[in-house]
N, C-alpha and C positions, 0 to 999 in steps of 0.2 A: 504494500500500500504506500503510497505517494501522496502528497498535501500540499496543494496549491493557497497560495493564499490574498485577501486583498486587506486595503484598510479603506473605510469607504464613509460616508456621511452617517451611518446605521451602527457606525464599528468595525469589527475587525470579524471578514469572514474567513471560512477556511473548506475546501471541498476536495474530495480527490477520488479517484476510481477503489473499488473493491473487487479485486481478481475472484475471478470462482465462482461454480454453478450455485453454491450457495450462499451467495448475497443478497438474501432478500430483506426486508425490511429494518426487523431487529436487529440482524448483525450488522446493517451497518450505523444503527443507531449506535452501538456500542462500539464498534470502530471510533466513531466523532467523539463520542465520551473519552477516552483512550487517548485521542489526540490530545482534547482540554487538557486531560491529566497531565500532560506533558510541561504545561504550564507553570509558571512557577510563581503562584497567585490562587488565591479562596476561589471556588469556584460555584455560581448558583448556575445550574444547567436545566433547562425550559427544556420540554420536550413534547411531542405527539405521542409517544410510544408508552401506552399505559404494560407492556410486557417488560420492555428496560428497566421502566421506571419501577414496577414491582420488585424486582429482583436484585437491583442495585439498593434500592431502599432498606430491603432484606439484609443484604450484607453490609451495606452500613452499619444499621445496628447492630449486627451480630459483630464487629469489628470494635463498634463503640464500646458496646455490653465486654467486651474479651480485654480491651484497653483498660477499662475500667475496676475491672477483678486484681486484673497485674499491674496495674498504676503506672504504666509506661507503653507506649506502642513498642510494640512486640510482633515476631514473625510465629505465625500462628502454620505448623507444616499441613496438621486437618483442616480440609476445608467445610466450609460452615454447613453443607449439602450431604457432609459425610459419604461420597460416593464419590469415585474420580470424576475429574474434571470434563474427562475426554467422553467418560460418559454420559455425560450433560451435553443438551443443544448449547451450539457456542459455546462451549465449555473451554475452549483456545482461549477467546478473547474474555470472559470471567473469570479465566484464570489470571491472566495479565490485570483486569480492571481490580480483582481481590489482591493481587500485587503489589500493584498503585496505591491503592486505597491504604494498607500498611505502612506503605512508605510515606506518602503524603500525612498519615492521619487521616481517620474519619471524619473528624469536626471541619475540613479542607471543602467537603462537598455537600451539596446540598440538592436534590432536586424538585423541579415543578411540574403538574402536570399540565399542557397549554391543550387546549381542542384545537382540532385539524381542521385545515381549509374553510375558515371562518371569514364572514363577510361584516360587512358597517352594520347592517341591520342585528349580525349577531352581537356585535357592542352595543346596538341601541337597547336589544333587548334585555342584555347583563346576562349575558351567556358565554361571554370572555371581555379582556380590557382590549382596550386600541394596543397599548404596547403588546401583550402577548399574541393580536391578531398579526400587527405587524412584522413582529420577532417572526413568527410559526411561518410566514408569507417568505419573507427573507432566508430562513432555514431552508424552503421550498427550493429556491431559486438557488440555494447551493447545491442541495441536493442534482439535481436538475443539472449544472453544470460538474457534479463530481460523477452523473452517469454517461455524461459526453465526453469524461476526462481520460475511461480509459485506452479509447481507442477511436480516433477521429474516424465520425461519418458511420461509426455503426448507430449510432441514437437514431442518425437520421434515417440509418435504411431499415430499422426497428420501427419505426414509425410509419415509414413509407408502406414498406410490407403489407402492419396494421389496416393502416388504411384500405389498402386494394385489395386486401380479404374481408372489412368491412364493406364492401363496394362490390365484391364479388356474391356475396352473404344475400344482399338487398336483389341484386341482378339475380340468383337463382330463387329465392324467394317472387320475386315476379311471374320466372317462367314457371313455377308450382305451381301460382296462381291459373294461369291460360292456360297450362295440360288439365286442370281439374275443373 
């Protein structure tokens, strides 16, 4: 994994491709978390992903709660799941974030849950804040730009494709129509 990055009137974004058949959602929610961590700053991390955010939340506390017993951060070799890691979905990348999280201290992070693909009207209605709509919009558009990052012109022919099998979908649908 690779990380591009800008500084922009929003802040400072950062996006980059995720190699592999299984990149979907969550893992690369927790890639971007991953990267933050690298940071060397408190970190309050916004997200869509009520699955990341479960399970990171999880081991925080269980990281806080284990710091807390031994009155020092401490490398803990069990992990808080009690089953390897590798046997866990993303269990790679939970391994590394349980890692981090030791290293950095728990009290380091923090996260929020933001709702996905939110519009004005859902801020009129107090269904999310203009900032977190914003943030989630901007998160998008990295997104978006870290799945064109990893290989120029596949998104487009990924889309392209999309389309002319939607377009082909509608055109046989037609001709069911006039055979029946």
């Amino acid at each position: 994994m690779f990380c591009h990055n800008l500084i922009g009137e929003l802040g400072a974004s950062m996006w980059g491709g995720l190699a592999g058949q299984r990149a979907r959602s969550t893992r690369t929610e927790i890639a971007a978390v991953l990267m933050c961590m690298l940071q060397d700053m408190a970190l309050h991390i916004a997200t869509d992903s009520q699955a990341m955010i479960d399970k990171a939340r999880k081991l925080v506390a269980v990281a806080t709660a284990r710091n807390a017993l031994e009155g020092c951060n401490n490398w803990f070799i069990r992990n808080p799941y009690g089953r390897p890691w590798a046997m866990q979905a993303d269990g790679d990348l939970w391994q590394a974030f349980w890692n981090a999280l030791l290293t950095r201290g728990p009290q380091t992070v923090t996260f929020t849950k933001v709702k996905a693909h939110t519009t004005k009207d859902d801020v009129t209605k107090g269904k999310t804040t203009e900032a977190h709509r914003v943030g989630n919009n901007h998160a998008d558009e990295g997104a978006t730009l870290g799945t064109g990052a990893l290989m120029d012109g596949l998104l487009s022919l990924a889309s392209w494709t999309a389309k002319r099998s939607e377009e082909y979908r509608k055109l046989m649908h037609r001709v069911h129509k006039v055979i029946i």
